[in-house]
N, CA, C and O atoms as a MOPAC input file, in Angstrom:
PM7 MOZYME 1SCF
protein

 N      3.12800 1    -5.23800 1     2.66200 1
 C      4.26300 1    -4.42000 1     2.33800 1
 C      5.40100 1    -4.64100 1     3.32700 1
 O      6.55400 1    -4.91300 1     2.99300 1
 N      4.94700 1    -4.49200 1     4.62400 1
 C      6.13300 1    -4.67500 1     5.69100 1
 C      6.16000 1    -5.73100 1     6.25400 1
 O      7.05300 1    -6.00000 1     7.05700 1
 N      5.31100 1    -6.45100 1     5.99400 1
 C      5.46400 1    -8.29900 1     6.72000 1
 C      4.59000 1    -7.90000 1     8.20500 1
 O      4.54100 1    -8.87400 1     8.95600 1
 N      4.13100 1    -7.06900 1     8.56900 1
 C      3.24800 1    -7.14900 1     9.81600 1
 C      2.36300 1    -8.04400 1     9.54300 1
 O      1.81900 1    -8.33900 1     8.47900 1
 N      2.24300 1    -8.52600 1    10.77600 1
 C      1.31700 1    -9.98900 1    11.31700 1
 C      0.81100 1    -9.73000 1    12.84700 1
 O      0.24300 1   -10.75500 1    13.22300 1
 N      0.81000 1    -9.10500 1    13.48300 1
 C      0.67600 1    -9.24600 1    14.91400 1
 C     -0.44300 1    -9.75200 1    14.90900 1
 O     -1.36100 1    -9.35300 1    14.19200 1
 N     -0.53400 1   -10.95500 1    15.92600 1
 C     -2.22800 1   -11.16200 1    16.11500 1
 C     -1.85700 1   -11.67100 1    17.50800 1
 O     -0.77900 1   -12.01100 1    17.99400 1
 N     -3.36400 1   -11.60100 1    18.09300 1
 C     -3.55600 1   -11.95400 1    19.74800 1
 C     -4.78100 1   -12.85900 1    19.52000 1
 O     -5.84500 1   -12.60000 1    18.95700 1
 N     -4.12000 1   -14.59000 1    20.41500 1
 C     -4.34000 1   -15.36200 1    19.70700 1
 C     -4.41200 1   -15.70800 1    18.08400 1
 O     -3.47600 1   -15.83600 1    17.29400 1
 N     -6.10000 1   -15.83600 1    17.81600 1
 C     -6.04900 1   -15.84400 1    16.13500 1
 C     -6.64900 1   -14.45800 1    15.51400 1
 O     -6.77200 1   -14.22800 1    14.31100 1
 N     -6.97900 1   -13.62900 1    16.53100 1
 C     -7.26600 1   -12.22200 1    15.76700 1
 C     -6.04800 1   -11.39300 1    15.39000 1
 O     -5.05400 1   -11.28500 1    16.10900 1
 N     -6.19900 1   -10.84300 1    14.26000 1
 C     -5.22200 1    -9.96500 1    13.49200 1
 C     -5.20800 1    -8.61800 1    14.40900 1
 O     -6.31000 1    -8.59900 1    14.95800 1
 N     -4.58600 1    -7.68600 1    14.74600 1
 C     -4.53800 1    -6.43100 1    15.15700 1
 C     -3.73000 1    -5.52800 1    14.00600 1
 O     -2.80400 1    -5.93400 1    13.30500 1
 N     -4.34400 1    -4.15500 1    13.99700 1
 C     -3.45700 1    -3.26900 1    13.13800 1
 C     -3.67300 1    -4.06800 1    11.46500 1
 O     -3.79200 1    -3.13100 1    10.67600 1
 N     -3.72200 1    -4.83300 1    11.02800 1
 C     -3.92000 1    -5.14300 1     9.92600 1
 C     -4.85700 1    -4.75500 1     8.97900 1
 O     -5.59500 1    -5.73400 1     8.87500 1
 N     -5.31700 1    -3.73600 1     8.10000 1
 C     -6.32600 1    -2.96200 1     7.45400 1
 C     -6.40300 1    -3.52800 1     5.97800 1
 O     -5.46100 1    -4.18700 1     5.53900 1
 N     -7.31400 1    -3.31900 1     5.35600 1
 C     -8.11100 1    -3.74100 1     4.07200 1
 C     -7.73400 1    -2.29100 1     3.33300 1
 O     -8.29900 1    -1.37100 1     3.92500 1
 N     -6.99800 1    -1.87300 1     2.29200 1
 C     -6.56700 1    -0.73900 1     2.08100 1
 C     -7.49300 1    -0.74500 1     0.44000 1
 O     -7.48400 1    -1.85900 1    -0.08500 1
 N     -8.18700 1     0.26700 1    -0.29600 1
 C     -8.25800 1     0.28200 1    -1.38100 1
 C     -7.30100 1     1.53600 1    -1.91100 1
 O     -6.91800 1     2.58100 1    -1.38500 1
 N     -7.08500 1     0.85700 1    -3.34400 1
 C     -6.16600 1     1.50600 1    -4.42700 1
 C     -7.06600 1     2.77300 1    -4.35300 1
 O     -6.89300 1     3.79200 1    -3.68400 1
 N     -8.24200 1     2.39400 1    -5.35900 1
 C     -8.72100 1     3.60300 1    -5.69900 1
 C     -9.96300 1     3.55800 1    -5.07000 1
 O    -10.79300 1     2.65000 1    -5.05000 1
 N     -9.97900 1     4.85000 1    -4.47300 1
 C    -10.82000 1     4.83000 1    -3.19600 1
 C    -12.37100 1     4.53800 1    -3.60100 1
 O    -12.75900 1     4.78300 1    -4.74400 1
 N    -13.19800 1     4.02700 1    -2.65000 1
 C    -14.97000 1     3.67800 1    -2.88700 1
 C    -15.56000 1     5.23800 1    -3.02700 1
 O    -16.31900 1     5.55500 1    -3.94200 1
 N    -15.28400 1     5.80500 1    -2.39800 1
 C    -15.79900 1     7.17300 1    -2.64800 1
 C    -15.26800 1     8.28700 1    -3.72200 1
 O    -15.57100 1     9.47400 1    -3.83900 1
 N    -14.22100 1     7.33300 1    -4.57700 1
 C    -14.30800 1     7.86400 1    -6.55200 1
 C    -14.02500 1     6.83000 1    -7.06600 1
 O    -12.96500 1     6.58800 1    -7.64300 1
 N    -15.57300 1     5.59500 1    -6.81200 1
 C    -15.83400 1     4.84500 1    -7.94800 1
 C    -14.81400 1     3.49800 1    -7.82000 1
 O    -14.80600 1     2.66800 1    -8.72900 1
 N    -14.08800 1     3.36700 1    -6.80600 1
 C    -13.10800 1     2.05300 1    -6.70500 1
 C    -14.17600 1     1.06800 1    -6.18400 1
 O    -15.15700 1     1.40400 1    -5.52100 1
 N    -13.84200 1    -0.28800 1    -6.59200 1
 C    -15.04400 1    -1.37100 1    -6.48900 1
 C    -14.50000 1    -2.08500 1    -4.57100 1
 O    -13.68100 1    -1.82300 1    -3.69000 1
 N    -15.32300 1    -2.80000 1    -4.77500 1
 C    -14.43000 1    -3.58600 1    -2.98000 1
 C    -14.38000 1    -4.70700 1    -3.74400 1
 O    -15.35500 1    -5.45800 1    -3.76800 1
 N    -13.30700 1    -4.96500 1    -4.43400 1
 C    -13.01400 1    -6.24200 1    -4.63400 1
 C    -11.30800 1    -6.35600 1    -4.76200 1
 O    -10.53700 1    -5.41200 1    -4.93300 1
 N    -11.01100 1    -7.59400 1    -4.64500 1
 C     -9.59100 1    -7.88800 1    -4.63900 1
 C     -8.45500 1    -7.22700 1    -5.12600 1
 O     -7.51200 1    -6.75800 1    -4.48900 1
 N     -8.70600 1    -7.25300 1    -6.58700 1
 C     -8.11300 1    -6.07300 1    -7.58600 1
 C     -7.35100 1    -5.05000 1    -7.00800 1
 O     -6.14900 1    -4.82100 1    -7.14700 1
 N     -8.53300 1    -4.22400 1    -6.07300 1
 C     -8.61400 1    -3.07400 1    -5.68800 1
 C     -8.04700 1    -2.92600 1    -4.14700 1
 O     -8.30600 1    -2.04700 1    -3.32500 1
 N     -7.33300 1    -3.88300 1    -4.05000 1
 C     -7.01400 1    -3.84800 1    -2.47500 1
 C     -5.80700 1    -3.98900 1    -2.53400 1
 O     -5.14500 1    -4.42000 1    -3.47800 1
 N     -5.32000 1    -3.48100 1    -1.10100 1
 C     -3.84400 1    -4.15600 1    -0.34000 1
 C     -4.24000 1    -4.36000 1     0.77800 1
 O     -5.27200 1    -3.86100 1     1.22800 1
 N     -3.14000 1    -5.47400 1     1.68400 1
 C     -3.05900 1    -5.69600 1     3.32200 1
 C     -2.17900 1    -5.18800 1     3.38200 1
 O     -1.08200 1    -5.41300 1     2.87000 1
 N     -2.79400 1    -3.82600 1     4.51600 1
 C     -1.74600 1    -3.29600 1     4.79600 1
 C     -1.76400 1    -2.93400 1     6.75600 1
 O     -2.69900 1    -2.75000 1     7.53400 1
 N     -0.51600 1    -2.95900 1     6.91500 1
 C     -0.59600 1    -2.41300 1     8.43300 1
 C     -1.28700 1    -0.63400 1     8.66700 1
 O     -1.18400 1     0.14100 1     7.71600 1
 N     -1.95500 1    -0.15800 1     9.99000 1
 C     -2.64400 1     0.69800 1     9.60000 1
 C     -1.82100 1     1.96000 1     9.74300 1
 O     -2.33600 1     3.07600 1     9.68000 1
 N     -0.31200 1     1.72000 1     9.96900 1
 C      0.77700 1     2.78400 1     9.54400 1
 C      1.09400 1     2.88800 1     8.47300 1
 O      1.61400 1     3.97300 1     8.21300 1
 N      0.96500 1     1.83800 1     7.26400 1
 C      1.22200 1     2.08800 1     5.78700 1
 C     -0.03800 1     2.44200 1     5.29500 1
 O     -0.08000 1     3.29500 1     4.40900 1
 N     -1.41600 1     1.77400 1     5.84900 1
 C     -2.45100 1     2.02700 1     5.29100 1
 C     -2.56000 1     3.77700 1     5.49200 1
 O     -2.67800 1     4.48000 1     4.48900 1
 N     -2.51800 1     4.27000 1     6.61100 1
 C     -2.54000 1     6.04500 1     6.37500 1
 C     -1.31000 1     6.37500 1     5.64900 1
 O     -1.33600 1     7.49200 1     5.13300 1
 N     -0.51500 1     5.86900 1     5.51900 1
 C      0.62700 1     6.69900 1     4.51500 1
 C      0.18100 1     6.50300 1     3.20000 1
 O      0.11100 1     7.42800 1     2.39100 1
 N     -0.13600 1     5.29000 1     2.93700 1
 C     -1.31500 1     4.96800 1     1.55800 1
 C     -1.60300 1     5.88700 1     1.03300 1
 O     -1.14900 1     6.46400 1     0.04400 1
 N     -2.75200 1     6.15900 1     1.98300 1
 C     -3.76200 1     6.89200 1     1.86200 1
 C     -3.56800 1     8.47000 1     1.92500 1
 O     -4.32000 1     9.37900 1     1.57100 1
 N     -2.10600 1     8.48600 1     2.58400 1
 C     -2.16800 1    10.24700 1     2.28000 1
 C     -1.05600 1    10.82300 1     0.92600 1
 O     -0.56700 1    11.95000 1     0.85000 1
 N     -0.86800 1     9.73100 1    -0.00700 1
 C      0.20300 1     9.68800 1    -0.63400 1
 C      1.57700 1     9.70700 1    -0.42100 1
 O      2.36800 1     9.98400 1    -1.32200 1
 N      1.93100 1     9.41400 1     0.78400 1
 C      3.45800 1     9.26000 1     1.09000 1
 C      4.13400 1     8.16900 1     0.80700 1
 O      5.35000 1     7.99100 1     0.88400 1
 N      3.01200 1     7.18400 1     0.35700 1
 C      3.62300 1     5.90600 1    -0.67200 1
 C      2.75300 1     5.54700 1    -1.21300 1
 O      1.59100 1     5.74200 1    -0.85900 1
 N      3.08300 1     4.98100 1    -2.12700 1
 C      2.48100 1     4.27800 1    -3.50500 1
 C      3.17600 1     3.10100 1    -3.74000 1
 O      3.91700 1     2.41600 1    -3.03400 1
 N      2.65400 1     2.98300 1    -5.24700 1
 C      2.95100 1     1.87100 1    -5.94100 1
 C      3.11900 1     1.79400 1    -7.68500 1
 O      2.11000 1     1.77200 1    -8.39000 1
 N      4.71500 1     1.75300 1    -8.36500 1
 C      4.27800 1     1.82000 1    -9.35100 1
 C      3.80200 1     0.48100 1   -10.54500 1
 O      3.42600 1    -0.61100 1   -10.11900 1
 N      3.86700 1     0.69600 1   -11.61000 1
 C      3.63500 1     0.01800 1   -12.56800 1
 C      3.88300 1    -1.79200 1   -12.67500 1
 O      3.27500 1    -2.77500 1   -13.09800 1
 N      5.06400 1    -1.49000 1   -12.05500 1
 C      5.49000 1    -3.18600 1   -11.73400 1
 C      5.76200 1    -3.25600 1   -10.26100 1
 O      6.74700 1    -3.56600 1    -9.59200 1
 N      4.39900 1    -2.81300 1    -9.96000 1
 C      4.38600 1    -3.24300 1    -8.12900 1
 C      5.50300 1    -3.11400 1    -7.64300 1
 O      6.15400 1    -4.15400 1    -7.55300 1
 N      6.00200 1    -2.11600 1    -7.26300 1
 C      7.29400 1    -1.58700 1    -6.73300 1
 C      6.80200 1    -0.79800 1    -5.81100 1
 O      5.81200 1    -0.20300 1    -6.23700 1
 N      7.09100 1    -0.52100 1    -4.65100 1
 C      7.30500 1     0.29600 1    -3.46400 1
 C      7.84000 1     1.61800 1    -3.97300 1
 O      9.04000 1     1.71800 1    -4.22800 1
 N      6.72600 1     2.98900 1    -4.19200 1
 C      7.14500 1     4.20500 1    -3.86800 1
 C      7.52500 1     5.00200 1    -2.69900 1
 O      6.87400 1     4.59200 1    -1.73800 1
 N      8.35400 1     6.03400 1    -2.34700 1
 C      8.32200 1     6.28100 1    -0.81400 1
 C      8.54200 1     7.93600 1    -2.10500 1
 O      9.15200 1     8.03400 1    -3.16900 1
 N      7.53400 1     9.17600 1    -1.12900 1
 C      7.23700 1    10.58500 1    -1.92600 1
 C      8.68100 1    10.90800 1    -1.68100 1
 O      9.35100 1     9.93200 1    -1.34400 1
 N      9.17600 1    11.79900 1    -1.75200 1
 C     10.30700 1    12.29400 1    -1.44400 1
 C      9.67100 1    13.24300 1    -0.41600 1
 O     10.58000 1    13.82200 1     0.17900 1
 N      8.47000 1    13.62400 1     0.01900 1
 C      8.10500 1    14.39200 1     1.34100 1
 C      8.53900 1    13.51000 1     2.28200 1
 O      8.88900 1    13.93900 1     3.38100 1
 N      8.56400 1    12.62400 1     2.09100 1
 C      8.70300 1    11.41000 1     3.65200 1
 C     10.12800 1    11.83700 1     4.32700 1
 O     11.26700 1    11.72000 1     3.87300 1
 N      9.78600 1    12.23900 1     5.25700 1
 C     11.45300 1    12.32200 1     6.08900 1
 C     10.67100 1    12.59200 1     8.68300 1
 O      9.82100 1    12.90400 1     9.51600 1
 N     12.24500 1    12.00200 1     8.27400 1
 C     12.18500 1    11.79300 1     9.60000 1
 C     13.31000 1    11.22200 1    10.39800 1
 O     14.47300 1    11.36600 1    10.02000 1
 N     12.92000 1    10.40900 1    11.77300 1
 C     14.43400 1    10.05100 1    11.69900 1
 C     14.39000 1     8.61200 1    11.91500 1
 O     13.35600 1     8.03400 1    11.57900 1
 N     15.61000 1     7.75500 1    12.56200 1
 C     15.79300 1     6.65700 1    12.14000 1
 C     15.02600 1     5.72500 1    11.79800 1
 O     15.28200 1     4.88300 1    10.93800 1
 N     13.85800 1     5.82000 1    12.55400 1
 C     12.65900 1     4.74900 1    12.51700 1
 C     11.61000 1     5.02200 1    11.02700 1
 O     11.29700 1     4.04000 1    10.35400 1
 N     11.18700 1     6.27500 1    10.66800 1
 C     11.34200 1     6.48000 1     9.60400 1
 C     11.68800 1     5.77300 1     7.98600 1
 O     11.05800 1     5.24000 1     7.07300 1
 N     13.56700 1     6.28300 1     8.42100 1
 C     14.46900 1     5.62000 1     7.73700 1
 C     13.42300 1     3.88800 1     7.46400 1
 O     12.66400 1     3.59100 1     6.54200 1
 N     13.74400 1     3.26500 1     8.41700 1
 C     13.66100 1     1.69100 1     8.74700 1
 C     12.34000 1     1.43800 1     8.07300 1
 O     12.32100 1     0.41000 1     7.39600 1
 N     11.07600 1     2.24200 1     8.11100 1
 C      9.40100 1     1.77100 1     8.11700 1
 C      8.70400 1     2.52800 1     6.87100 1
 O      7.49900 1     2.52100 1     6.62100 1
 N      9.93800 1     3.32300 1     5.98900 1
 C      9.64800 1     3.55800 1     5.08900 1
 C     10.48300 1     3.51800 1     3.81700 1
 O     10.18400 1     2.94800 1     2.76800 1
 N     11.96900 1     4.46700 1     4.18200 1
 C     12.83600 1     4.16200 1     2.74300 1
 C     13.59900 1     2.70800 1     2.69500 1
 O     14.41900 1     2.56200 1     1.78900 1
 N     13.41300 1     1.76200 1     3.49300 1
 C     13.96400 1     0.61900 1     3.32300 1
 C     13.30800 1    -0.40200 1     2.51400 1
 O     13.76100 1    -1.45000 1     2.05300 1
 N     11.83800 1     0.26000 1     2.41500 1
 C     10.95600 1    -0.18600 1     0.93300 1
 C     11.26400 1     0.19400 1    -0.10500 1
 O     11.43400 1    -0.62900 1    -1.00600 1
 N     11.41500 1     1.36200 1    -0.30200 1
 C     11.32300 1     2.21300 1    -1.17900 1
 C     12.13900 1     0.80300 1    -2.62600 1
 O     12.96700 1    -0.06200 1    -2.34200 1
 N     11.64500 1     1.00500 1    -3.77400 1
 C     11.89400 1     0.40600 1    -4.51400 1
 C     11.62100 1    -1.31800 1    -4.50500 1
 O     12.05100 1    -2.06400 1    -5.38400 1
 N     10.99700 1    -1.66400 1    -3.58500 1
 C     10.94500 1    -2.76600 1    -3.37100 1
 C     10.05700 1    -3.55400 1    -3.55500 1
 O      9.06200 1    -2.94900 1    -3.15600 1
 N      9.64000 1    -4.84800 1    -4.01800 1
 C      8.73300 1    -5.33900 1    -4.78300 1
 C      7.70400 1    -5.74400 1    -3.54200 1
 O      8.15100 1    -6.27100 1    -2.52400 1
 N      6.30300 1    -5.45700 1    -3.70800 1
 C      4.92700 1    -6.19500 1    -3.15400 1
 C      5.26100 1    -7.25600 1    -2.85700 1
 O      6.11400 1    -7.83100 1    -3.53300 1
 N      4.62700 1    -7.91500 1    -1.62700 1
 C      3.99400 1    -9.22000 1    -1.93400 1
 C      2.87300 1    -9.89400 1    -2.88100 1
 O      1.72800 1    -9.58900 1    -2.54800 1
 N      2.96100 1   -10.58700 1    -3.78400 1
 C      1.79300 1   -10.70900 1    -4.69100 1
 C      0.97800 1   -12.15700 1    -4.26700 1
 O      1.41500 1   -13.13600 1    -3.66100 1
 N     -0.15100 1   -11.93800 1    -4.73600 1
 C     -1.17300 1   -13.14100 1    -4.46000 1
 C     -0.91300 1   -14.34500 1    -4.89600 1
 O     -0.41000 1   -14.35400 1    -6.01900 1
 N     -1.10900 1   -15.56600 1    -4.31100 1
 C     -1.16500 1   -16.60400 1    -5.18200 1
 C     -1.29900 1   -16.96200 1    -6.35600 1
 O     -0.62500 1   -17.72700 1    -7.04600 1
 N     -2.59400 1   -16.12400 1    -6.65600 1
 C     -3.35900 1   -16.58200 1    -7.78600 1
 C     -3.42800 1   -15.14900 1    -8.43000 1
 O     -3.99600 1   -14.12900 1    -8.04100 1
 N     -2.55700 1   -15.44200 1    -9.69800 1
 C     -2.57600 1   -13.84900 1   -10.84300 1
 C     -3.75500 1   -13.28000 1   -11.09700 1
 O     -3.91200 1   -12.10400 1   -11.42400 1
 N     -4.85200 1   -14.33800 1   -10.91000 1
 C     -6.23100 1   -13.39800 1   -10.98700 1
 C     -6.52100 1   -12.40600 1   -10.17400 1
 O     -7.35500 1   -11.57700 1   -10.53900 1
 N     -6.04400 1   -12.32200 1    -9.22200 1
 C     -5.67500 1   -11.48600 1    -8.06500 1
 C     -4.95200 1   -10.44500 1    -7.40700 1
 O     -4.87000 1   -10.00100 1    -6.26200 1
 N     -4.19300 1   -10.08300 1    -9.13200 1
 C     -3.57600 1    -9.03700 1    -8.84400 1
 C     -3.99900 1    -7.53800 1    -8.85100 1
 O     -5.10400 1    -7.30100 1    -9.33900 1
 N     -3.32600 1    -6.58300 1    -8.41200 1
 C     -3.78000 1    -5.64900 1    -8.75400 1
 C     -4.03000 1    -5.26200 1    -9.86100 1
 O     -3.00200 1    -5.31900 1   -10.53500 1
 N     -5.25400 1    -4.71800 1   -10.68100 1
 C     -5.58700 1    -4.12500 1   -11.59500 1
 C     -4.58000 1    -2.40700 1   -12.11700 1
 O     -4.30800 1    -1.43300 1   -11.41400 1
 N     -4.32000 1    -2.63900 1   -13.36600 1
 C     -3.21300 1    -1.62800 1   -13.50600 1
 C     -4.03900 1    -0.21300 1   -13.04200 1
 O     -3.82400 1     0.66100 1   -12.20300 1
 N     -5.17900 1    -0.48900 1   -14.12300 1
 C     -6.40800 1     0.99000 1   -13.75100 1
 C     -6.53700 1     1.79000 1   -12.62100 1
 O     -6.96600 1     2.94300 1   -12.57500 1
 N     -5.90300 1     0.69000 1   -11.19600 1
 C     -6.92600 1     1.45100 1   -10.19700 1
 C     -4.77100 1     2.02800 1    -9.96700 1
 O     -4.48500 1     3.22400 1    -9.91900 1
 N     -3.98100 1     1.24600 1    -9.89800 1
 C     -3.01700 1     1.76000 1   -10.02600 1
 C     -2.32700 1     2.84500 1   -10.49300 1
 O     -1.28200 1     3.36000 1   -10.09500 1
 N     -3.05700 1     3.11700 1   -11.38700 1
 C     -2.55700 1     4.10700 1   -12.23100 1
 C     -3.51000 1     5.43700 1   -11.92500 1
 O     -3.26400 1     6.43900 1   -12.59600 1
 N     -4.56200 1     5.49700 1   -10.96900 1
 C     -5.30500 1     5.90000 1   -10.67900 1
 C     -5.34000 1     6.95900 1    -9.26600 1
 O     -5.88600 1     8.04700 1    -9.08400 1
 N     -4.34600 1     5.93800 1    -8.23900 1
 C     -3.64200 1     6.20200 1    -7.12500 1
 C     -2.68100 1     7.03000 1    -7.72000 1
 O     -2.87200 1     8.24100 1    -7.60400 1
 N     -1.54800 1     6.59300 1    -8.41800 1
 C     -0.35800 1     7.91000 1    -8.84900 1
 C     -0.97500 1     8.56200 1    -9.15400 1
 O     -1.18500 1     9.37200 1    -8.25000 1
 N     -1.66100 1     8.83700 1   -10.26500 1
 C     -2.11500 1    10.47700 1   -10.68100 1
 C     -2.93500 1    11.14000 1    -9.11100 1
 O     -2.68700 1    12.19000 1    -8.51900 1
 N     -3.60000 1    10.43800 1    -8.89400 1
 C     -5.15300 1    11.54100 1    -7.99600 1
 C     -3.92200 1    11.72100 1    -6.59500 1
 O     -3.62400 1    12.87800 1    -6.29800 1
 N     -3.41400 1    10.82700 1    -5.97800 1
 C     -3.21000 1    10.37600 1    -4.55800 1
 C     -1.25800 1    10.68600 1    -4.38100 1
 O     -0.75300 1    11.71300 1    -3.92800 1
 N     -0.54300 1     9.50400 1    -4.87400 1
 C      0.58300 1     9.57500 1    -4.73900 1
 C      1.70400 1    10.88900 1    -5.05200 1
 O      2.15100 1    11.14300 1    -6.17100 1
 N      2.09400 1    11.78400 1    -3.55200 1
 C      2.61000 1    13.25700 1    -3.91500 1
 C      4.35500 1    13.08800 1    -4.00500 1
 O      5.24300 1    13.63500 1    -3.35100 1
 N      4.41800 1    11.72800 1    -5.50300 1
 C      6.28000 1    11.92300 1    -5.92000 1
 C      7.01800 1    13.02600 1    -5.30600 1
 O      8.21400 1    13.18100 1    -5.55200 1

């Protein structure tokens, strides 16, 4: 989502394995079902302060507020397209998508 990369040497830091729809209601661990995300988007993920809609677009809730840095690490997504996989087999599955807005994402 935000282009984080930090690594020391060749290990990744902060970089998390995020699922859409969570393992503990029935989300699988497979590709589909994932994002890379840094582990500041991965808890915002995860507490619905962003999402993702229909055509992989960057949600930001309208709870999100703060100040400049904020601004910068969240509404400067807002509307803004994913990075997508190489390979379309690999995209996110709409299901688990659509799954996150209703249960998770607080518009």
């Amino acid at each position: 989502m935000c282009g984080y990369d930090l690594r020391h040497d060749s290990v990744s830091i902060g970089l998390e394995a995020a699922h859409v729809k969570w393992k503990q209601h029935g989300g699988p661990c497979i590709v589909n079902n994932g994002l890379a995300l840094c582990s500041l988007h991965h808890s915002a993920f995860d507490m619905g302060a962003i999402g993702l809609d229909c055509n992989l677009k960057i949600k930001v809730s309208s709870g999100v507020n703060g100040n400049q840095i904020v601004e910068k690490l969240f509404w400067d997504f807002d509307g803004k397209n994913i990075l997508l996989p190489r390979m379309k087999s690999d995209y996110l599955h709409d299901r688990f998508i659509e799954w996150h807005v209703r249960e998770v994402f607080r518009g």
